[in-house]
C-alpha positions in Angstrom: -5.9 -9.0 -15.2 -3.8 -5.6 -15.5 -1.6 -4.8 -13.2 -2.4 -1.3 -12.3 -1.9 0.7 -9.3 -4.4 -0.2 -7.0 -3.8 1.5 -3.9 -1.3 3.6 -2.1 -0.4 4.7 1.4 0.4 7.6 3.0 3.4 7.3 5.9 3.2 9.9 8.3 5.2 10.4 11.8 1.6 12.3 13.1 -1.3 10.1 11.7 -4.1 12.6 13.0 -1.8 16.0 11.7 -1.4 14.0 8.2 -5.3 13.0 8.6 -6.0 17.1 9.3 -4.0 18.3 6.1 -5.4 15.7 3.8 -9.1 16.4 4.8 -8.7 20.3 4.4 -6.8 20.3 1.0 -8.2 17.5 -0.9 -11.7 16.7 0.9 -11.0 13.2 1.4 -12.8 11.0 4.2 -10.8 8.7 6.6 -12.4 5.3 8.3 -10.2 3.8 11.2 -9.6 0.0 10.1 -7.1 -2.9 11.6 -4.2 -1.8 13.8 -4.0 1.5 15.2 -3.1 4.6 13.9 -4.1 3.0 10.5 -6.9 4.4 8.3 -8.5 4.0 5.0 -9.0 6.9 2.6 -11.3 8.0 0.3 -10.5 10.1 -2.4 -14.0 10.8 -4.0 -17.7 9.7 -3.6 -20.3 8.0 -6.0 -19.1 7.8 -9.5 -16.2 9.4 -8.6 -15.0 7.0 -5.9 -11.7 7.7 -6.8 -8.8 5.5 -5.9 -8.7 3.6 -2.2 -5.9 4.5 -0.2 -4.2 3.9 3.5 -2.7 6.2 5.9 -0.6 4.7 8.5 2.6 5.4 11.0 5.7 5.5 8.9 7.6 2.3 8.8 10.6 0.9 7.5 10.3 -1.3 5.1 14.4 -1.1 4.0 15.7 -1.5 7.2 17.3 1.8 8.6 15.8 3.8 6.0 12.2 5.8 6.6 9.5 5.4 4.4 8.9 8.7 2.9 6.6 9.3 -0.3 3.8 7.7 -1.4 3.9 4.0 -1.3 1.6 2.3 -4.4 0.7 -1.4 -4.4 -0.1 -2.7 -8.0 -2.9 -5.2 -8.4 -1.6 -8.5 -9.6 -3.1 -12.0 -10.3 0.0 -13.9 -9.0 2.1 -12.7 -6.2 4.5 -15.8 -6.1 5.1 -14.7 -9.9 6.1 -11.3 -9.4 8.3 -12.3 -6.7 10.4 -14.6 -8.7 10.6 -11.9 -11.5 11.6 -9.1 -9.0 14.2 -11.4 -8.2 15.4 -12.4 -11.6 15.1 -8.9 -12.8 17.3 -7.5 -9.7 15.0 -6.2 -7.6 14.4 -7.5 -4.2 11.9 -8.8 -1.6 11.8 -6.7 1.4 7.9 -8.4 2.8 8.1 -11.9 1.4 4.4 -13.0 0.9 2.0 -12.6 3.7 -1.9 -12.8 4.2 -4.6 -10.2 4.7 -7.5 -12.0 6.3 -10.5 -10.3 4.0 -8.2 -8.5 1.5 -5.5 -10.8 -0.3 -1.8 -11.8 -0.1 1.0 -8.9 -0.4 4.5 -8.9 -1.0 7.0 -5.6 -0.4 10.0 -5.4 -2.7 12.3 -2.7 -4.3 13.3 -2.2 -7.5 16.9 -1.8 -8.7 16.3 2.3 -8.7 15.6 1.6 -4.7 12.3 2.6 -4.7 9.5 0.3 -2.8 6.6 -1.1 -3.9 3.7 -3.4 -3.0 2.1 -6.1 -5.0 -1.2 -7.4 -3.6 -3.6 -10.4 -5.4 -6.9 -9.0 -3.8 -9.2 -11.5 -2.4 -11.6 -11.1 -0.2 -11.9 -15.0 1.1 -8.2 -14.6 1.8 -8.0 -16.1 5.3 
């Protein structure tokens, strides 16, 4: 399996004014799903589905510090694996491992540059 970026999120303070500006500049669809204020994104259509993404209320996932930017989850085939090698490469875990019913188990950490990133083994039998 590679481990490629597989999706990324969008952090906003205004969900719907975030929702407005990406709809009018890139064309891309949103589909309320799971908590509120949380939506998936489309980014194309048809053999240009393009790559599936999140919006959501911004969040801190370093404590005391914003999440601003992009987020990007890679794809992985063994979260409990990239944990222990974020931690013996000197990164850390900020989300230890936790359980999407329907989508897979995911795991937040930062790399030693500070910057945050998610690592998800999809599965959709995940329970």
């Amino acid at each position: 399996m590679a481990n490629h970026v597989a999706h990324f999120a969008i952090n906003a303070d205004d969900p719907g004014r975030a929702r407005r500006f990406y709809e009018r500049v890139f064309g891309w669809t949103f589909l309320p799903w799971g908590p509120p204020d949380f939506f998936q994104i489309r980014t194309g259509a048809g053999t240009d589905a393009g790559l599936m993404g999140a919006l959501q209320r911004r969040r801190e996932l370093l404590p005391g510090q914003r999440t601003i930017g992009f987020e990007c989850t890679i794809s992985v085939a063994d979260v409990d694996r990239v944990a222990r090698d974020v931690r013996a490469s000197g990164g850390r875990i900020l989300m230890e491992k936790t359980t999407i019913a329907g989508v897979g188990d995911l795991v937040f950490f930062a790399d030693p540059e500070g910057n945050v990133v998610g690592a998800m083994r999809y599965d959709p039998s995940a329970e």
